[in-house]
C-alpha positions in Angstrom: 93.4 78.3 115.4 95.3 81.8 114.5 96.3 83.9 111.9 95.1 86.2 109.8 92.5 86.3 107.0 92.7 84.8 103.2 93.9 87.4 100.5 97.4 89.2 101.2 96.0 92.9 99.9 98.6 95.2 98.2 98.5 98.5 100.2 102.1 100.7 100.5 104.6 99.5 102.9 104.4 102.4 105.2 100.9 102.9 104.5 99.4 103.8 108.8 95.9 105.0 108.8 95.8 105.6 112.2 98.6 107.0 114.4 101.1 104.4 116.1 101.0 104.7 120.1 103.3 107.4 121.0 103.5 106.7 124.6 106.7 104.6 125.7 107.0 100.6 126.5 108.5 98.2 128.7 108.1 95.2 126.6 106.8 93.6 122.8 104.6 91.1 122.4 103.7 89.5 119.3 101.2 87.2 118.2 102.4 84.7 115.8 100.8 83.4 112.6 99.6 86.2 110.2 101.6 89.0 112.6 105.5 87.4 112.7 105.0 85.2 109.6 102.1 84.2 107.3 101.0 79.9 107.7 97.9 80.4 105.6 98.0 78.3 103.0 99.4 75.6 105.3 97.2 75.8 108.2 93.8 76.3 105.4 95.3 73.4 104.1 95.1 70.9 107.6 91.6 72.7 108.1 90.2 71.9 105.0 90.8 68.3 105.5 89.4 68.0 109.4 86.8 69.9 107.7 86.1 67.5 105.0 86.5 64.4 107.9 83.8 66.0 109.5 81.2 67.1 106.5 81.9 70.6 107.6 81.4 73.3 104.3 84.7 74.4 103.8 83.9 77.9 102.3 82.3 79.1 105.3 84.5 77.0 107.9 87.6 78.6 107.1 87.6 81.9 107.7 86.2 81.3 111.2 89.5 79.6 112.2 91.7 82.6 112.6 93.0 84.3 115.9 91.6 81.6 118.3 93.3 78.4 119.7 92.2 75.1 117.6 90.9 73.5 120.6 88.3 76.5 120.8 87.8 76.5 117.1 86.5 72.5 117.3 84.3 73.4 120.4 82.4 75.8 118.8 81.3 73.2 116.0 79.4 71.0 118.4 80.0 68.1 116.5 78.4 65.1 118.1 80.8 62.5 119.5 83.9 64.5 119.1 86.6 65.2 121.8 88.0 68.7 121.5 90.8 68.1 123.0 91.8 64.8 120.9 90.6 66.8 117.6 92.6 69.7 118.6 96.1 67.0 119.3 95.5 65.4 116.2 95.0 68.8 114.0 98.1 69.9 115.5 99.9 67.3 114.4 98.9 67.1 111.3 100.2 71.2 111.4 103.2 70.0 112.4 104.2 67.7 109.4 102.9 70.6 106.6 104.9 73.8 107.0 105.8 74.5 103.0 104.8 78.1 102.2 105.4 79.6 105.6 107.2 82.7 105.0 108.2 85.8 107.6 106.3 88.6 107.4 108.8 91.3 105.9 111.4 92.9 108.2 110.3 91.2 110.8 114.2 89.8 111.3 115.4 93.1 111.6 112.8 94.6 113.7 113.6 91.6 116.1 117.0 92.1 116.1 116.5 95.6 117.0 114.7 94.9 120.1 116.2 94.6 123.7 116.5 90.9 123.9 114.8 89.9 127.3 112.3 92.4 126.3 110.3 90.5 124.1 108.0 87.1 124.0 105.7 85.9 121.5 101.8 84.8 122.7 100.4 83.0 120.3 96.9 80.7 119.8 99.0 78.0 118.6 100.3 75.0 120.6 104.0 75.8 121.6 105.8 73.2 119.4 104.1 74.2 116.7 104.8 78.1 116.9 108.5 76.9 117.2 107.6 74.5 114.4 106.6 77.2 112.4 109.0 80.0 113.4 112.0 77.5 112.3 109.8 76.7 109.1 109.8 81.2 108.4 113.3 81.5 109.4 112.9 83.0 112.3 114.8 82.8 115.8 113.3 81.4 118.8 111.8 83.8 121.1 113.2 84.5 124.8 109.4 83.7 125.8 106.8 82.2 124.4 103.4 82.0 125.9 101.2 79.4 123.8 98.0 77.9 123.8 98.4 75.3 126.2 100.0 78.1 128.7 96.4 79.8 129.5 93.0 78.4 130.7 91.3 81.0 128.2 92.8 82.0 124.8 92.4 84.9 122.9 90.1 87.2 123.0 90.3 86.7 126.7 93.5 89.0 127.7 95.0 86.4 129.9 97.6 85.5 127.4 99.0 88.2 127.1 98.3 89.0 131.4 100.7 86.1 131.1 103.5 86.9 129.2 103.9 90.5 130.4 104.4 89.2 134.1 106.7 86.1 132.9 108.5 89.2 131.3 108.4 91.2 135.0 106.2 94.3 133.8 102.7 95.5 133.2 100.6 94.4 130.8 99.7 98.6 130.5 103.4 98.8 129.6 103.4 96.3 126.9 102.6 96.9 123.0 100.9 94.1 121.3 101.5 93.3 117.7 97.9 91.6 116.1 96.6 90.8 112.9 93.5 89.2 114.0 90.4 90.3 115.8 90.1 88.2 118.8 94.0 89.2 119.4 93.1 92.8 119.3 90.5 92.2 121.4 92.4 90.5 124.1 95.5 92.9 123.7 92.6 95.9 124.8 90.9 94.2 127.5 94.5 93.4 129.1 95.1 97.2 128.6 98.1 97.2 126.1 99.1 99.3 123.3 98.4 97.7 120.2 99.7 97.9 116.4 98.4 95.6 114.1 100.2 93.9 110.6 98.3 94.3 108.1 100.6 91.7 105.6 97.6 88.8 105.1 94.2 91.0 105.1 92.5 91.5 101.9 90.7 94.5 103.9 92.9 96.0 106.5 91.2 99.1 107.3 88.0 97.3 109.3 90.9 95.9 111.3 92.9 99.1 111.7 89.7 100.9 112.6 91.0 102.0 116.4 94.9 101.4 116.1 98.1 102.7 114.4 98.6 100.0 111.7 101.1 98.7 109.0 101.2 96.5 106.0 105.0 95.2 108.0 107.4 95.9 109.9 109.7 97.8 107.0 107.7 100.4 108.0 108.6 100.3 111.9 111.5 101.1 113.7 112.3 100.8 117.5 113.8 104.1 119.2 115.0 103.5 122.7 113.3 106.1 125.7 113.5 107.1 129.4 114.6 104.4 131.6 113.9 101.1 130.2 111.5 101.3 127.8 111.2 102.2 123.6 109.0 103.3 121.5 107.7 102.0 118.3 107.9 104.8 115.4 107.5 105.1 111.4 110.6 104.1 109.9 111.6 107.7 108.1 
């Protein structure tokens, strides 16, 4: 599954406890739930039934769903007799059909708008039909690429995701930022040796998540200023 965690917190806008990277970049990638646009309540809301199916304690169950593909998510339950695969199809679909409450993550549209348009894809932990499910749902336009979970072998926090994406998009991964709002995203953004900023919009505690990275509540706070060649850099919105 994917996302970030439980509690939107209320820290200022432009709030960066750590400095953004200041280097230059080829290309943006962005995870998608909890990062683009917040499917909490809607994705807590498929889980907690497959939970409840399967005699699972909800409580505890949820907050490990976050950041990783669904398929991966049911694995690691070892339920006896179940089929990962046909769990993971069937939670999908059930994703598909709920998508009240999904919302953009604030100035996300702009900052989008902003950005050189072949210059950009979103890798996500969700299946591909539902990230465009749920980009519709948020108001948000289709990407120019989209790497989802079906796309890799791996998912997140192995890098190959975003490996992926950066030569679908014809440059290094090393040239890419990565926009994250969940652990195993971070994680796969560093071990495929991109910059990273993380969102900060749905953590009750972003600062254990900021701990190594520039980070922001949203993207209000970012702005996009074109450098040498082809590349940009991300900067604090003054």
């Amino acid at each position: 599954m994917r996302g970030g965690f439980a509690v939107r917190a209320e820290p200022p806008s432009d709030m960066i406890p750590n400095p953004l990277p200041t280097r230059p970049f080829a290309a943006f990638l962005f995870d998608m739930d909890g990062t683009l646009l917040s499917s909490i309540a809607a994705a807590e809301r498929a889980w907690t039934r497959w939970a409840l199916r399967h005699g699972l304690d909800v409580a505890s169950f949820l907050p490990t769903i976050h950041g990783m593909r669904s398929v991966d998510t049911v694995r690691r339950q070892n339920l006896p007799g179940v089929d990962p695969q046909a769990e993971s199809a069937a939670i999908t679909a059930d994703e598909m059909e709920d998508v009240a409450g999904i919302e953009a993550i604030a100035g996300v549209r702009e900052f989008l708008a902003a950005l050189p348009p072949t210059r950009w894809a979103v890798v996500t932990s969700a299946p591909r039909a539902l990230a465009l499910r749920r980009m519709e749902a948020a108001g948000l336009p289709p990407p120019p690429l989209l790497v989802g979970a079906e796309d890799v072998t791996c998912g997140k926090p192995a890098p190959d995701c975003f490996l992926l994406a950066a030569d679908r998009l014809g440059v290094r991964a090393a040239d890419c930022v990565v926009f994250e709002d969940a652990p195993a995203g971070i994680a796969a953004a560093e071990a495929a040796g991109a910059g990273v900023v993380v969102i900060t919009a749905t953590h009750a505690h972003p600062q254990a998540l900021a701990a190594h990275h520039g980070a922001v509540r949203d993207y209000a706070a970012l702005a996009v200023e074109a450098a040498a060649g082809e590349t940009w850099r991300v900067v604090a919105r003054g």
